[in-house]
C-alpha positions in Angstrom: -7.1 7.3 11.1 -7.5 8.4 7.6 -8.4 11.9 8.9 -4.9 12.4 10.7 -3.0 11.2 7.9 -5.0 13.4 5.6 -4.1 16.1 8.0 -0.3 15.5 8.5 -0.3 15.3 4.6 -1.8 18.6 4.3 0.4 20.5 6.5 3.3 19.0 5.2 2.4 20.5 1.8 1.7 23.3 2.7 5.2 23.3 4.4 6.6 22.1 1.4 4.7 24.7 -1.1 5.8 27.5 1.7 9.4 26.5 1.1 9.6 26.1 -2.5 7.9 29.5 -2.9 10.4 31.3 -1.2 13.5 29.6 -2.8 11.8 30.1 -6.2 9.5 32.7 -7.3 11.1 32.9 -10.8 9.9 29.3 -11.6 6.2 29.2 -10.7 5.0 26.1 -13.4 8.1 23.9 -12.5 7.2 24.6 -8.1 3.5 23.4 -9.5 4.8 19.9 -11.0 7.0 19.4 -8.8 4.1 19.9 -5.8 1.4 17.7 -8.4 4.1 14.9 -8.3 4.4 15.0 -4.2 1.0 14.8 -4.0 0.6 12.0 -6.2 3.1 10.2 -4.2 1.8 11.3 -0.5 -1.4 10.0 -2.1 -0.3 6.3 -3.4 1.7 6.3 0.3 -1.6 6.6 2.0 -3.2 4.0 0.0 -0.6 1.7 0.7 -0.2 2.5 4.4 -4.2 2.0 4.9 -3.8 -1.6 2.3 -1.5 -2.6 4.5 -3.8 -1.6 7.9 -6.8 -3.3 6.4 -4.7 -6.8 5.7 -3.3 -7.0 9.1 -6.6 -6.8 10.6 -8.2 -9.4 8.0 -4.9 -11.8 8.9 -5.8 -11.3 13.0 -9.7 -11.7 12.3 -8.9 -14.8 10.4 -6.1 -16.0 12.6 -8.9 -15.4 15.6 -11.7 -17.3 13.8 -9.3 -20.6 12.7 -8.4 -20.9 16.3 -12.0 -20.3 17.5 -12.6 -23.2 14.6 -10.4 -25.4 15.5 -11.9 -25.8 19.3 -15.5 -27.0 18.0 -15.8 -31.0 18.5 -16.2 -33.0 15.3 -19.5 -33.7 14.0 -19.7 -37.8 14.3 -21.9 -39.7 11.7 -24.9 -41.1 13.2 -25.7 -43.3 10.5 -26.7 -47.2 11.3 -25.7 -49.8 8.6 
C-alpha cells in the first residue's frame, strides 16, 4: 500500500516539476521551494492517510476481540465457606 502511494506521489511531482518548468524557467529557486513545500505536504498527507489505515484496523481487531470476549462463560468461584 505504501509502495503505490509512494508511486502516485512521485509521478505527480514529476508532473508537477514538468509543469512549473515550462511556465517558469526565469525563476529556478522560487520552482525549488515551491516543489520542497509540496513535498513536505504529499509527505505529512501519507502519514496521515497510513495513521488513519493503521487505527481503523486496531478499532476492527479490538471491536473483533471484545465480541469474541464477551462470548466466554464467567468464571464461578468454587470456594466452600
Amino acid at each position: 500500500m505504501k509502495q503505490i502511494i509512494s508511486f502516485i506521489f512521485l509521478l505527480t511531482q514529476r508532473s508537477i516539476a514538468m509543469e512549473n518548468s515550462d511556465r517558469n524557467k526565469e525563476t529556478p529557486e522560487i520552482d525549488k521551494t515551491i516543489l520542497e513545500i509540496n513535498v513536505q505536504r504529499e509527505r505529512e498527507k501519507e502519514e496521515k492517510f497510513v495513521n488513519l489505515i493503521i487505527e481503523i484496523i486496531v478499532s476492527a481487531t479490538l471491536r473483533e476481540y471484545y465480541e469474541k470476549s464477551d462470548k466466554i462463560p464467567a468464571v464461578q468461584s468454587t470456594r466452600t465457606e
